[in-house]
C-alpha positions as CSV (number, residue, x, y, z in Angstrom):
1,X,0.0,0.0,0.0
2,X,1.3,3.4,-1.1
3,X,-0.1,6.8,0.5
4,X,1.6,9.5,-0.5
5,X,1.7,13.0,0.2
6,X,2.4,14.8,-2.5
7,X,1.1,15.0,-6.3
8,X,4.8,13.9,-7.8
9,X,5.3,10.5,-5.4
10,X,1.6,9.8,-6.9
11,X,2.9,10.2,-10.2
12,X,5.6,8.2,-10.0
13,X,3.8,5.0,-8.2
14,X,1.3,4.9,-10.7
15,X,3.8,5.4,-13.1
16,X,5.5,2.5,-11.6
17,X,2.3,0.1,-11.4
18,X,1.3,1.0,-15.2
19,X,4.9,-0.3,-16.3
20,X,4.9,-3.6,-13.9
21,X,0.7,-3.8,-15.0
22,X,0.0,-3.5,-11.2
23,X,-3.6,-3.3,-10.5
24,X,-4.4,-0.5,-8.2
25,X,-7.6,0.2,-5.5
26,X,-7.6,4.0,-4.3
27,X,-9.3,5.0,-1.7
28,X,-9.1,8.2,0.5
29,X,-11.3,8.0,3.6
30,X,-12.5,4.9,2.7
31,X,-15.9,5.3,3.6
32,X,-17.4,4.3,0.0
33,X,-16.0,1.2,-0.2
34,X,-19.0,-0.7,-0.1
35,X,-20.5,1.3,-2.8
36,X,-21.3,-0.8,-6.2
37,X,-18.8,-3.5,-6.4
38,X,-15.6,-4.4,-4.2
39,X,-12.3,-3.6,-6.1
40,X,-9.7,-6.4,-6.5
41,X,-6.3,-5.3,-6.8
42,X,-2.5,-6.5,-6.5
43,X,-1.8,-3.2,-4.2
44,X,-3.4,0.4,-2.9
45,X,-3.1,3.8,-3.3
46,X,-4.7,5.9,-0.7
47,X,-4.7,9.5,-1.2
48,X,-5.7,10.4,2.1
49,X,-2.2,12.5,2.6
50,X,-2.4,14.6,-0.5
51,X,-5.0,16.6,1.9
52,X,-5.5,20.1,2.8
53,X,-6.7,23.6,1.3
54,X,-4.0,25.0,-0.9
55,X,-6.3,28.0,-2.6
56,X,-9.6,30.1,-1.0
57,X,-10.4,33.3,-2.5
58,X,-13.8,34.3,-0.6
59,X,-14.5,37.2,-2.8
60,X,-14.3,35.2,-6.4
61,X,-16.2,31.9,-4.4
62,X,-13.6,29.6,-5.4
63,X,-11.7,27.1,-2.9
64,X,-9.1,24.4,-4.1
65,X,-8.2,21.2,-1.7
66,X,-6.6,18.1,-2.3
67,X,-8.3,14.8,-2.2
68,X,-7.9,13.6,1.1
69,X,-9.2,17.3,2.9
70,X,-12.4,16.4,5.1
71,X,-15.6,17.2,4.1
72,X,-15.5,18.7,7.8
73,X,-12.2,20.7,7.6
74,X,-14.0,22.1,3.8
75,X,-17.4,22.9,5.6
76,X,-15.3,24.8,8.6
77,X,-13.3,27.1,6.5
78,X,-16.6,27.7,4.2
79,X,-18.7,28.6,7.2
80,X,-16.1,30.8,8.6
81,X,-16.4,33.4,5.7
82,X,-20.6,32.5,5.7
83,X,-20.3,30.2,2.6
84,X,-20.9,26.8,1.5
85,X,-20.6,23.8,-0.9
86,X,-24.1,24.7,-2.5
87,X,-24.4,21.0,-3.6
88,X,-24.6,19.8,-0.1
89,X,-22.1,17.0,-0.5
90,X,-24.5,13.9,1.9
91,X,-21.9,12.5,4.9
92,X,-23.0,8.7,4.5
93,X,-20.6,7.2,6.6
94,X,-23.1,6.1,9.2
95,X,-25.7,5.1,6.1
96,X,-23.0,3.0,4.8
97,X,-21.2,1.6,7.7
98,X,-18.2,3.0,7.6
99,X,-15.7,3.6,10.1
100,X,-14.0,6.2,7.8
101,X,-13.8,10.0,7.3
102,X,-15.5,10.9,3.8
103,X,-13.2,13.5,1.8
104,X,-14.1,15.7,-1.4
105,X,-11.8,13.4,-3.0
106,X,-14.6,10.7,-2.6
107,X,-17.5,13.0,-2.9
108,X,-16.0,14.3,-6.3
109,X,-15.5,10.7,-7.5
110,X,-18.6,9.4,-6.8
111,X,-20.3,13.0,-8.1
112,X,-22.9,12.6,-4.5
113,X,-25.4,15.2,-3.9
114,X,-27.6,16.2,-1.3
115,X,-31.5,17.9,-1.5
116,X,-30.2,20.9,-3.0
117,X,-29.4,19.4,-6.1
118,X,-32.9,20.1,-7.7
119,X,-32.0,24.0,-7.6
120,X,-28.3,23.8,-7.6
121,X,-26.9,21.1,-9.5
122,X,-25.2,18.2,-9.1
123,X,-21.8,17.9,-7.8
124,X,-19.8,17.8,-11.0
125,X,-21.6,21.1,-11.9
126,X,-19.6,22.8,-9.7
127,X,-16.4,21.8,-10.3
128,X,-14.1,24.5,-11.9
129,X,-11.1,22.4,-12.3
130,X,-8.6,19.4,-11.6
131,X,-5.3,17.9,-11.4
132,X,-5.2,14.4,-11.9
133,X,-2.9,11.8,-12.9
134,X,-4.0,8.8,-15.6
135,X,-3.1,5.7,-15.5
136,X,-0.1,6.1,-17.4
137,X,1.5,8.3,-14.4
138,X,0.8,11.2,-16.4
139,X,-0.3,14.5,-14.8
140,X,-3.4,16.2,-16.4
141,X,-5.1,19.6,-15.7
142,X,-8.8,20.4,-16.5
143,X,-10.7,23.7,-15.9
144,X,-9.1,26.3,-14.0
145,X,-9.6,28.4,-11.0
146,X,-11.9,31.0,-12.0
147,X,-15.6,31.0,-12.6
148,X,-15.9,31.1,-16.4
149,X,-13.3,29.6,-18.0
150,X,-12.9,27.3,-21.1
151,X,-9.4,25.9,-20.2
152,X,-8.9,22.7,-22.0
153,X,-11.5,19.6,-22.6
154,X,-14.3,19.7,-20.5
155,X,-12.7,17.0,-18.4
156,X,-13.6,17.7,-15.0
157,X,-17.6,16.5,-15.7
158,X,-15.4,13.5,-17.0
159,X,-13.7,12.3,-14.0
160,X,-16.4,13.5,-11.3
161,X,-18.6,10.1,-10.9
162,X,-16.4,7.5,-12.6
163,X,-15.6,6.5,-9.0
164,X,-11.9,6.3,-9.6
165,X,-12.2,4.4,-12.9
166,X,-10.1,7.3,-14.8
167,X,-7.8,9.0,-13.3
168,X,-6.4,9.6,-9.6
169,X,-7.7,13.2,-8.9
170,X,-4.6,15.0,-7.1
171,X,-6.5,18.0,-6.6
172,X,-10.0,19.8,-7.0
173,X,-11.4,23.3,-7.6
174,X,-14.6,23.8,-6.5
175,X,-17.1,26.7,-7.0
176,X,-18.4,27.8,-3.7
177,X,-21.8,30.4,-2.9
178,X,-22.9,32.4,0.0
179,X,-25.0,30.3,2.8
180,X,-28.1,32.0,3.9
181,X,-28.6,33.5,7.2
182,X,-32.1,32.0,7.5
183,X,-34.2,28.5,6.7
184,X,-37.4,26.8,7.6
185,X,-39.7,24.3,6.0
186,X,-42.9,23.5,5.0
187,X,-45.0,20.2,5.5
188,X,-48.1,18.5,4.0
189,X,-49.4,16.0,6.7
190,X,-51.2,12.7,5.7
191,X,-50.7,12.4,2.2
192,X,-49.7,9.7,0.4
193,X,-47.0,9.3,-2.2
194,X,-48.9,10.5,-5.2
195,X,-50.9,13.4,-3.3
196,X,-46.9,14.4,-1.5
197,X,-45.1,14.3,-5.7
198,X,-47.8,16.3,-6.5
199,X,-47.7,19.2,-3.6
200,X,-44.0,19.0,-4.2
201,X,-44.2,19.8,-8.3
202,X,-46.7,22.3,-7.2
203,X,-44.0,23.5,-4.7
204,X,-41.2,23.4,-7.0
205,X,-43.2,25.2,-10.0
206,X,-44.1,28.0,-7.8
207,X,-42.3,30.9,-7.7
208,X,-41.2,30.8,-4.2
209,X,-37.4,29.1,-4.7
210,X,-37.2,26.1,-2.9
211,X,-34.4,24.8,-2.1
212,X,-35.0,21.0,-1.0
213,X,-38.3,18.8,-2.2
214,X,-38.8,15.4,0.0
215,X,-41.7,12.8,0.6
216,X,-41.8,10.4,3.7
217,X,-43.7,7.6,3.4
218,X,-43.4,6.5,7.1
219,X,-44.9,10.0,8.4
220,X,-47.2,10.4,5.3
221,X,-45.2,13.9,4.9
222,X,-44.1,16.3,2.0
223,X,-41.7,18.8,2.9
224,X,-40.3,21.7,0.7
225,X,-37.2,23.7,2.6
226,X,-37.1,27.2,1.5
227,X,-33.8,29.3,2.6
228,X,-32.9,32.7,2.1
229,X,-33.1,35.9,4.4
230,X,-35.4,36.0,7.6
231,X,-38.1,38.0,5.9
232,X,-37.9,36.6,2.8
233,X,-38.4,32.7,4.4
234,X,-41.2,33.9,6.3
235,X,-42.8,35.8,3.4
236,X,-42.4,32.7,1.1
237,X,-43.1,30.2,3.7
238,X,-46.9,31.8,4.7
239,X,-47.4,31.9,0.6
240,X,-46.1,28.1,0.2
241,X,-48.4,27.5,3.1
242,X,-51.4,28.9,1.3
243,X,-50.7,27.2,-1.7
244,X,-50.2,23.4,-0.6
245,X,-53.3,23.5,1.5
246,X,-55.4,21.5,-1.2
247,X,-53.1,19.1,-0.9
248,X,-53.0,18.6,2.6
249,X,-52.6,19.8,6.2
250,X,-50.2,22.2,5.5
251,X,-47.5,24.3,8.3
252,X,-44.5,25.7,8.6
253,X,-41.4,24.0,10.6
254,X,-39.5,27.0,12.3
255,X,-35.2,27.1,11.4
256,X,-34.3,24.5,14.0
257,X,-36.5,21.6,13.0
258,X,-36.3,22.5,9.7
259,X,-32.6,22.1,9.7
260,X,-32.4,18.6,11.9
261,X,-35.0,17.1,9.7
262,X,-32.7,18.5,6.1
263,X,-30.2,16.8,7.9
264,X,-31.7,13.3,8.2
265,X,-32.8,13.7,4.7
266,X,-29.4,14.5,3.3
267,X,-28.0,11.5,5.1
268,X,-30.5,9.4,4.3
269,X,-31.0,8.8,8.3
270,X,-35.0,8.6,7.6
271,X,-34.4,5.7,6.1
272,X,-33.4,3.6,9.3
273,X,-31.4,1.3,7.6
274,X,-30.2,-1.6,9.4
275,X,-26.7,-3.0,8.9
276,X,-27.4,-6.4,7.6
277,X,-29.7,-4.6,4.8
278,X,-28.6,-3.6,1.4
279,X,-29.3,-0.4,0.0
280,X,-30.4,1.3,-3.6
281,X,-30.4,4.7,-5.2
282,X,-32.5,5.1,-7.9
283,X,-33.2,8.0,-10.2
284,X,-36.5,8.1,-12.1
285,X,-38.9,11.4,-13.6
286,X,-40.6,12.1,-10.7
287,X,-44.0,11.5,-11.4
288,X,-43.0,7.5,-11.1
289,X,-40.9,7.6,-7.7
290,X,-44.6,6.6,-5.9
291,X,-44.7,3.9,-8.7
292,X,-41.2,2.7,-7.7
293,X,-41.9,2.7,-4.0
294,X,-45.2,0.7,-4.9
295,X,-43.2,-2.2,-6.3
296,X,-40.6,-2.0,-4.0
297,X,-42.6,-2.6,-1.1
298,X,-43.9,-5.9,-2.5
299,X,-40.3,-7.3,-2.6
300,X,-40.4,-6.5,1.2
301,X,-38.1,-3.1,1.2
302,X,-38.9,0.1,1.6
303,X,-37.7,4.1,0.9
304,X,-38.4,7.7,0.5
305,X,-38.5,10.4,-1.9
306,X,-36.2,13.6,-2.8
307,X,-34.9,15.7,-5.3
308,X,-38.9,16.5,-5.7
309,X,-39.8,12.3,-6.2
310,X,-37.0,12.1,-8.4
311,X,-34.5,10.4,-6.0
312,X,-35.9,7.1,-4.5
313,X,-33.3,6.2,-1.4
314,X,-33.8,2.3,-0.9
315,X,-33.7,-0.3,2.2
316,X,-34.1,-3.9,2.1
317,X,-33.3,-7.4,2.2
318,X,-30.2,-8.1,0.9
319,X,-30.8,-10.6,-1.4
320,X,-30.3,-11.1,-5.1
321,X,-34.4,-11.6,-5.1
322,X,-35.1,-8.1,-3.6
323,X,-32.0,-6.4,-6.5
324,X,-33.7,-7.6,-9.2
325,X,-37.3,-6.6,-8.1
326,X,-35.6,-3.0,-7.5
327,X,-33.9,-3.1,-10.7
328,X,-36.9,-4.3,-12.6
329,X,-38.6,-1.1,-10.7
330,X,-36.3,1.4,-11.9
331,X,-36.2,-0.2,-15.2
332,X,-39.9,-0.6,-16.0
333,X,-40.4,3.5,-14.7
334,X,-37.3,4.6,-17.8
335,X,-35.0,4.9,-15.2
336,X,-31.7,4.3,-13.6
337,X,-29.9,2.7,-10.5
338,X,-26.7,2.3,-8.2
339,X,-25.9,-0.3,-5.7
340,X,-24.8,1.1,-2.7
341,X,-24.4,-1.3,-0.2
342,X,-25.3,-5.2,-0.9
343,X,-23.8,-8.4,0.5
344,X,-20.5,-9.3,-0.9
345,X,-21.6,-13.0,-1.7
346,X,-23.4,-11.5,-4.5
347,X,-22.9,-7.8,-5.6
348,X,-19.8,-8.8,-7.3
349,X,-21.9,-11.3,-9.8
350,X,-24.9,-8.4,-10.4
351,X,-25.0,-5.0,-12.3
352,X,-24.5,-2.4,-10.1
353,X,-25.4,0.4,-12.7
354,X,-28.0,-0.4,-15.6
355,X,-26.2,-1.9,-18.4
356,X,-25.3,0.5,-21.4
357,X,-26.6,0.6,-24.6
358,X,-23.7,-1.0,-27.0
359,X,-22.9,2.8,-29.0
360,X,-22.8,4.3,-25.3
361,X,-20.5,1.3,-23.6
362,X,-18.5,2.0,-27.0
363,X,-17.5,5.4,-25.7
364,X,-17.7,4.9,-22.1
365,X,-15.0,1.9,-22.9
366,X,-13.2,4.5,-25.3
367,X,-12.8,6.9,-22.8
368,X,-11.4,4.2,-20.6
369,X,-9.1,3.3,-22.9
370,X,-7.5,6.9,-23.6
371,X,-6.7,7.6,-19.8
372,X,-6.3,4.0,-18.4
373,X,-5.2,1.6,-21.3
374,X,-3.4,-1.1,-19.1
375,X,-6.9,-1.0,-16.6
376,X,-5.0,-0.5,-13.4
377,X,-7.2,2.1,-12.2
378,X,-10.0,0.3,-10.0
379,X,-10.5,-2.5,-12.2
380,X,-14.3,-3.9,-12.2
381,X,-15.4,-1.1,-9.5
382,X,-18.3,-0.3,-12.2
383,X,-18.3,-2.9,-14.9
384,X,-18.1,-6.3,-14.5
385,X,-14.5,-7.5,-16.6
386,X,-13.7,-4.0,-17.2
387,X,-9.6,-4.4,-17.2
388,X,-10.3,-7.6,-19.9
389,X,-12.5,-5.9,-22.2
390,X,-10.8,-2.5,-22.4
391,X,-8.0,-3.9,-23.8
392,X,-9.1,-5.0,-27.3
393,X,-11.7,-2.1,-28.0
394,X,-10.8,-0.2,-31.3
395,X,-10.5,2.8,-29.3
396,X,-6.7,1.8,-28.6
397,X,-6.2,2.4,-32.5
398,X,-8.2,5.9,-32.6
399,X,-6.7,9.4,-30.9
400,X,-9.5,11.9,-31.5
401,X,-8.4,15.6,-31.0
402,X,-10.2,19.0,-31.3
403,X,-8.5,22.0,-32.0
404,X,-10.7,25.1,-32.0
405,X,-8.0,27.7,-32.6
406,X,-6.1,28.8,-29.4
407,X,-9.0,27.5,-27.8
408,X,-10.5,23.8,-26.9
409,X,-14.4,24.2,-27.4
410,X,-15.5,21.4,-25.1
411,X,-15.4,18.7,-28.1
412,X,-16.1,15.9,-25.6
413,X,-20.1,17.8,-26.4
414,X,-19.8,18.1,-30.0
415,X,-19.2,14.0,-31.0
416,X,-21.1,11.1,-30.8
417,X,-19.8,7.6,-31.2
418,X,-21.2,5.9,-34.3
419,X,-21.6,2.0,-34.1
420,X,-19.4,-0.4,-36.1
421,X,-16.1,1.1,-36.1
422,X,-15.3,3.2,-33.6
423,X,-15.5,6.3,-35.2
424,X,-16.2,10.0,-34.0
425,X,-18.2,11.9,-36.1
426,X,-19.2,15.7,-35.6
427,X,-22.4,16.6,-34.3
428,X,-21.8,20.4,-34.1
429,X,-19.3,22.4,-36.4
430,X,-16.5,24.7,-34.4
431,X,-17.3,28.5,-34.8
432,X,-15.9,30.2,-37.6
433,X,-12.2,29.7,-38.2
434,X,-11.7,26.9,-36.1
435,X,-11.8,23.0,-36.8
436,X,-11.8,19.8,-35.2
437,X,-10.5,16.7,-36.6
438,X,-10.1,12.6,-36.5
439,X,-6.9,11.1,-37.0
């Protein structure tokens, strides 16, 4: 096992493994190491000493930290100069039974967000830029450390969410906003799941900006979080009030409440999950999240609602029975799922994501390829026989590069992988005087 603590030793030991063809497992605080499926490797990399915050500027909103800073040593220096990660990166160590610290390092590579995500994006949207190092032992930069910026390939949506797969993210720039002095909620009592979607639609196509859109099926409960200044919430909550009535008993939770019961939402604490359970995320349109929690509850598990019904958090048995019925869930409402803790007897034999389409695992397997050709990096965390199959895609005979004069116009946007051979072809021409070409 290898920790390092700065971004050259890094280099040079993955440098190392890629020549020897040393598998690799990297981890930082190690608390999602349960999510999708167990990584086998000949040695580890833990990047839990490349840590700390090497650039805050308060007044441009932009903070830079290494991997293995702590989500709490991030959320201390934010809340010191009355800012925040506006993503609300969820804490799931207790959800996942970990004995770790989680890091930005992990949150960034498994792209996890909290309520807030339905007005403020996901993680990966607010990511500025990164320094990584490919499983060549190469050092890449993407993005930059300024708000707008259009500083190489748009590789930092890239790496955020492939969970290590990629690259071994040496450091992160993150774009940071103003927390509000004031917050409170508002609740629709004894509804069910369809009635609580529909408040929360109501709620989130209402003028009133809300900030956090949740059902709970155990209290028979919709709940909207609104945030902003003191008048403002109050203003906005008495309006809200008015306007869910049809739907419900509808009041207003004061700050305190409001902001212990935001918490158990964002880490999933509502759910109660016990440790011999396995757990689910699913993502569907919201109007089917009551659907999915329908059909879950006849394979004997059970969840609740956010990002406005689009977010079904799931507890149950963990048994290969009670995965299928919650993939067969997701699949039959169009939509998508992760495994995020399950028994190891089995979750190393199932899909933890929905398989992709063959054009899509074309490119997914392409991209793999270009940064990790020898498959060193977390080998079969995602994919089952990802090292294997990587190595005789077509991709390792095809370098695609965009040039759009002195600067790179986010190509990885303007191509879409045809089927057969491999090829790139242009979706969307370069502005005037600039080209992009296939060699």
């Amino acid at each position: 096992m290898m920790a390092p603590e700065t971004e050259a030793q890094t280099r040079d030991f993955v440098a190392t493994c890629y020549t020897e063809r040393k598998t690799l497992r990297i981890y930082g605080g190690d608390t999602k190491r349960c999510l999708l499926r167990e990584t086998v490797a000949d040695t580890a990399l833990s990047v839990r000493g490349l840590s700390g915050i090497c650039f805050y500027s308060p007044e441009e909103l932009v903070i830079s930290a290494g991997p293995g800073t702590t989500l709490a040593e991030l959320r201390a220096t934010l809340a010191a100069r009355g800012q925040r990660m506006a993503f609300e990166p969820p804490d799931w160590t207790a959800l996942l039974g970990s004995a770790g610290t989680p890091t930005i390092g992990g949150v960034i590579a498994t792209n996890l967000s909290g309520p807030r995500r339905i007005a403020q994006g996901a993680a990966r949207d607010h990511v500025l830029g990164l320094r990584a190092i490919n499983g060549r032992g190469e050092v890449l930069r993407a993005g930059g450390r300024v708000l707008k910026n259009v500083t190489g390939l748009d590789l930092c949506k890239v790496f955020t969410g492939s969970h290590g797969t990629l690259a071994v993210i040496t450091e992160v720039t993150l774009k940071v906003l103003p927390a509000p002095p004031c917050s409170a909620s508002v609740l629709v009592r004894n509804v069910d799941a369809t009635g609580g979607v529909a408040a929360l639609s109501a709620a989130l196509g209402s003028p009133f900006g809300v900030s956090g859109a949740a059902y709970l099926p155990d209290n028979a409960i919709a709940v909207v979080r609104l945030e902003d200044a003191v008048d403002s919430v109050a203003y906005r909550g008495e309006k809200l009030c008015g306007l869910l009535a049809r739907f419900g008993d509808s009041v207003v939770l004061p700050q305190h409440d409001s902001v212990a019961l935001w918490s158990e939402i964002t880490e999933a604490a509502v759910l109660q999950a016990l440790h011999h359970e396995a757990l689910w995320q699913v993502s569907v349109r919201p109007s089917r999240g009551p659907a999915v929690l329908a059909v879950i509850a006849g394979a004997g598990a059970r969840g609740f609602l956010d990002w406005g019904g689009g977010r079904v958090m799931i507890a149950g048995p963990a048994t290969r029975e009670t995965h299928d019925a919650v993939t067969a869930a997701a699949q039959a409402s169009g939509g998508v799922w992760m495994l995020l803790r399950g028994d190891s007897a089995w979750r190393q034999n199932v899909d933890v994501l929905p398989p992709e389409p063959p054009a899509l695992r074309q490119l997914s397997q392409g991209l793999k390829n270009s940064f990790d050709p020898a498959g060193i990096l977390n080998s079969g965390r995602m994919t089952l026989g990802q090292s294997d199959e990587s190595k005789t895609l077509l991709f390792l005979k095809k370098k695609v590069t965009a040039q759009v004069g002195s600067k790179l116009h986010n190509p990885l946007k303007t191509f879409m992988a045809t089927s057969g051979l491999g090829l790139v072809s242009i979706r969307k021409l370069p502005k005037k005087g600039q080209f992009a070409s296939v060699t």
